[in-house]
N, C-alpha and C positions, 0 to 999 in steps of 0.2 A: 823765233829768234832766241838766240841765249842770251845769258846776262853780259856777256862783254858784250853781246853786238848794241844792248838796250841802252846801257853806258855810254858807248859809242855815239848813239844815237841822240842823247839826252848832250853830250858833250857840242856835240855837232850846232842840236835848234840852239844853244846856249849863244856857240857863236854867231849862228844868225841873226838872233833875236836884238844883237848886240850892235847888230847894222840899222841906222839908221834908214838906211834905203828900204829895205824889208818892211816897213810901218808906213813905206808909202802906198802899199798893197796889202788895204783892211783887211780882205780877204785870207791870205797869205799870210798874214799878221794871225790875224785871231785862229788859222789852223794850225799853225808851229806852238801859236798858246796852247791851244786845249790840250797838244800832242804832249807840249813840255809839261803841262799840269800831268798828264796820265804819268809820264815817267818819274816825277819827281820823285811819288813815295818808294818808288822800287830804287832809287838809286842813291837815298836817304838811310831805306832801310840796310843797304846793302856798307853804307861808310861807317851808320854805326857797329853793325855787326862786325866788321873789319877793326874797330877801332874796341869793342869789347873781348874780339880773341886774343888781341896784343894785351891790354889790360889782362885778360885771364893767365899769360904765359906768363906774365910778369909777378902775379900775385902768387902764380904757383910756385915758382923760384924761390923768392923769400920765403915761403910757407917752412921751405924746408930750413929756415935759418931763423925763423919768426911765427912763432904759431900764431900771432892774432893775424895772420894774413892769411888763414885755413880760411876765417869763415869770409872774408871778402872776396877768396876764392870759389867761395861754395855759391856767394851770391852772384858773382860774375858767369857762375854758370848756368847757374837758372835763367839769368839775365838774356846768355846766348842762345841755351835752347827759345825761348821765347822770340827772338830776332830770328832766328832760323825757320821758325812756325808763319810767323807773319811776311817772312822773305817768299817764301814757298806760296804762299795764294797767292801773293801779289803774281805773280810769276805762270799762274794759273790761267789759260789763254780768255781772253775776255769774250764776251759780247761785242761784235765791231762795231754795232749802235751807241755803245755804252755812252760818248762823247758829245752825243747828238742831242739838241730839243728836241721840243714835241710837240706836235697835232694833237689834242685832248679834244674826245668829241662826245657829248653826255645826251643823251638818247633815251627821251619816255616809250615807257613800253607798255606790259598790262599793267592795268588800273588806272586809266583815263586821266581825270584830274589830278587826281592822287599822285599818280605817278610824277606827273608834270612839278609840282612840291616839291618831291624828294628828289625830282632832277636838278630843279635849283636848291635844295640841299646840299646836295654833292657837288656842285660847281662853287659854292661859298665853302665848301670843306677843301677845297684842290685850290682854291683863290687864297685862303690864309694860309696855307701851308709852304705854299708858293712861297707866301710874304717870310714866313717862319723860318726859311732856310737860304731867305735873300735871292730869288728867282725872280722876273720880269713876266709878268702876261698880257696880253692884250684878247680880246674879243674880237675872233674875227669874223662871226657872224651868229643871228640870233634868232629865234622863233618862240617868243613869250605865248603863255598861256592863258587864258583870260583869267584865273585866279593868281595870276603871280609868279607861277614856276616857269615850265621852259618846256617845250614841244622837243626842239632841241638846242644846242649852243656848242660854239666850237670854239675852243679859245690856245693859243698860242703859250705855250711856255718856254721861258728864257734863262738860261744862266747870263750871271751878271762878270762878263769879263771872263779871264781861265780861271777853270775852277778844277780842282782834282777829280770829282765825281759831277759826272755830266746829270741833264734832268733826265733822258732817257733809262738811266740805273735803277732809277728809284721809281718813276712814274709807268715804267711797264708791264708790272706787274697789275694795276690798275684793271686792263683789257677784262671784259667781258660781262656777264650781266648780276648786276647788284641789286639786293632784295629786301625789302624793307617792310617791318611786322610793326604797325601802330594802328593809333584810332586816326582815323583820315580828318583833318579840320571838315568835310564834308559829310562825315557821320554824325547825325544826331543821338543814337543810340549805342553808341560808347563802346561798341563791337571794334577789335580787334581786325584789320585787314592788311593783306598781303599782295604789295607789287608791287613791280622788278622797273629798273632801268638798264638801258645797255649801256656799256662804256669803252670808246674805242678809243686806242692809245699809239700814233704811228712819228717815229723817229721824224723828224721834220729834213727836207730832202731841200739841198745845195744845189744851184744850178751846176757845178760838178759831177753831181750823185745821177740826175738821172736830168737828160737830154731831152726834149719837147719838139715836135716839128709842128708850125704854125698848121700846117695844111692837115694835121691830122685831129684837127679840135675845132668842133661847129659852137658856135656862141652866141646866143641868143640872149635880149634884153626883155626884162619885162617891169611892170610900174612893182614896188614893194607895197608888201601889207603889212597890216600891224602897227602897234605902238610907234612915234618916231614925230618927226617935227614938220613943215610945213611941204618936205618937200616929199613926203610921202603919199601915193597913190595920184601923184600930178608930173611924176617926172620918169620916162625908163631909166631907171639908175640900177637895179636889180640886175645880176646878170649869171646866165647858168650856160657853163660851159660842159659841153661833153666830149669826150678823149675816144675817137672811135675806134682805134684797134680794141681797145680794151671795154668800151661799154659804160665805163667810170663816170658819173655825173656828179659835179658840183655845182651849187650855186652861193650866193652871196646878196646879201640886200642891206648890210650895217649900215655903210658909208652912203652921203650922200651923193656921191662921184660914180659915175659908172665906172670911170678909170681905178678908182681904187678898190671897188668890188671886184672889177675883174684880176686885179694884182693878188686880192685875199684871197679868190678863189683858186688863182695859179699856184697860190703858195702849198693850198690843201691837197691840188691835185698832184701836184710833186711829190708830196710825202705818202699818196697812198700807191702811185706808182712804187714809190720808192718801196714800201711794206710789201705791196705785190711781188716785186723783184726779189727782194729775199726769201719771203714766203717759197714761192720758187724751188731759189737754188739750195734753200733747205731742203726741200722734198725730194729732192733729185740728189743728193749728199747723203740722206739719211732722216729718214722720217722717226726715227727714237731719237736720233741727237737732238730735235729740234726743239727751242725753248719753251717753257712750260706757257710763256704768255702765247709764244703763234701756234699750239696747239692748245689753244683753250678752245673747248667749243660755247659758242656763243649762247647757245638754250641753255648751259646749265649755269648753276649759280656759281659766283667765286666767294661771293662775300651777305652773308646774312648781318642788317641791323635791324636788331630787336630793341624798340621803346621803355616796352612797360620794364626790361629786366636794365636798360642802360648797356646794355651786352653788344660788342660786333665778333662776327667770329668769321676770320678767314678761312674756308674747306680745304683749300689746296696745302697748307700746311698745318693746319690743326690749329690755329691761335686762335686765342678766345682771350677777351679781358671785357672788365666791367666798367669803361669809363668814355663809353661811347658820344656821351654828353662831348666831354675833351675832344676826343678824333674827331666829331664833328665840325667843332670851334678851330682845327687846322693840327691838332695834336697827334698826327698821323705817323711821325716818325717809328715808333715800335709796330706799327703794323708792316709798315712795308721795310723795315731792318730785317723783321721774324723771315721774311719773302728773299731779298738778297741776302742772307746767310742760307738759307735752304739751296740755292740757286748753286753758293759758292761748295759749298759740301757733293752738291751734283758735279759740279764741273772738275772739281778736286779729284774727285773719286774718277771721273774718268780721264785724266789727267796720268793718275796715278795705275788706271790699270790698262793704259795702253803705251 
């Protein structure tokens, strides 16, 4: 779409939104929000940009009758190249996920216990940062480790209401497996050791997005294990559904409701249908266009955190900073800024050379 049709388009949900009736249908409500939130900054950028080339024609005019309106001139033009810079990526075709939550699923890999730590590690680093940028989470299922950490854990993340940039923007980059160089609370001899967790990251899927046929999902109950209150290992409340065209198995055991396991685990399987789908018709479009997060391969690493140096260093675009202590405590922002500016320079560039 060009920019008059996006205008167009932003004009249009304004008047919807402004219906009463429209907010009798959450659904429909909160999809015109997010859409109206994506447009706004492009149609923001574009009134001041319009309203700084009047300013400029006008200061140049007088310039010629008034010199001190040279340099207000000079600055109104910096002004508009700058508005012209920031018009142009806005305008840069997006991510269709960009809009979407997420499925965050954090996965011990090698180094046993160890690993199991640093998974919940990195579930309390994606839980404050969450809090840090005003996001909604919930746990939607969980597999604790006997020293504390996490076998594995899946937890839901939410924007709060429309927001201009969805959690999918920023949490996609995440995907793949994370490495971590300390002395293990499990070393008595002060050595140094190294092991990875996986981290899966899937847009979270609309019953819109992707279609479920009762008859094609076998579901099976069973009692839960682990940590949990009385009605743990006395009740089938556990429930693991499989998607058989596909193969796809989830399960769920948080809640004590079989009914509401089975709802968390329909939620999950939605969105990795929904990953799969795209995954897809990326590959069938174009296997270089495809995003750097669904061609990540999962053995290799994305992300090194180094202890003894306080060091994390992301491989895919070169960052490196010293305040890993921070990024852990939820200060994640400049890591994954460094990742969507890298992202936006790809998409520019091809943008610009087609």
């Amino acid at each position: 779409m060009n920019l008059d049709d996006l205008i167009s388009e932003y004009a249009g949900i304004e008047e919807r939104l402004a219906d009463p009736s429209v907010h009798a249908d959450q659904s429909l409500a909160r999809k015109l929000g997010k859409r109206y939130a994506e447009l706004r900054p492009i149609v923001e950028t574009h009134r001041e940009l319009s309203a700084t080339e009047d300013d400029l024609g006008t200061a140049r005019e007088l310039a010629g009758e008034d010199a001190a309106f040279a340099a207000e001139a000079e600055e109104l033009g910096k002004r508009r190249a700058e508005l012209e810079q920031r018009l142009q990526r806005l305008l840069v075709p997006r991510d269709p996920s960009d809009a979407k939550d997420v499925i965050l699923e954090v996965k011990a890999g090698e180094g046993g216990e160890e690993s199991a730590l640093f998974a919940g590690d990195l579930l309390r680093m994606y839980l404050r940062y969450a809090e840090r940028v005003g996001w909604k989470t919930e746990i939607l299922d969980s597999h604790p480790s006997d020293l504390g950490g996490y076998k594995d854990v899946t937890v839901a993340v939410k924007a709060r209401g429309a927001q201009e940039e969805g959690v999918w923007t920023r949490l996609k980059f995440e995907g793949g497996v994370h490495r971590v160089q300390r002395v293990p609370a499990t070393e008595s001899q002060g050595r140094i050791h190294t092991s990875a967790v996986g981290v899966l990251v899937t847009p979270e899927a609309e019953d819109v997005d992707v279609q479920i046929d009762a008859n094609d999902l076998r579901i099976d109950v069973y009692r839960s294990s682990g940590p949990g209150g009385q009605s743990v290992n006395t009740t089938d409340s556990a429930v693991r559904i499989t998607h058989l065209p596909t193969g796809v198995v989830v399960s769920c055991q948080n809640e004590k409701s079989q009914l509401q396991n089975k709802e968390q685990a329909l939620r999950i399987l939605r969105s990795r249908l929904l990953a799969m789908a795209q995954e897809e018709a990326d590959a069938a479009a174009s296997a270089e266009r495809r995003s750097q997060v669904r061609t990540v391969d999962r053995s290799e690493r994305v992300r090194t955190y180094n202890y003894p140096e306080n060091r994390i260093s992301d491989h895919r675009v070169g960052y490196k900073a010293y305040n890993l202590d921070q990024v852990l405590d939820g200060d994640l922002q400049n890591v994954t800024q460094a990742l969507v500016d890298a992202e936006m320079e790809r998409r520019l560039a091809e943008a610009q050379g087609s």
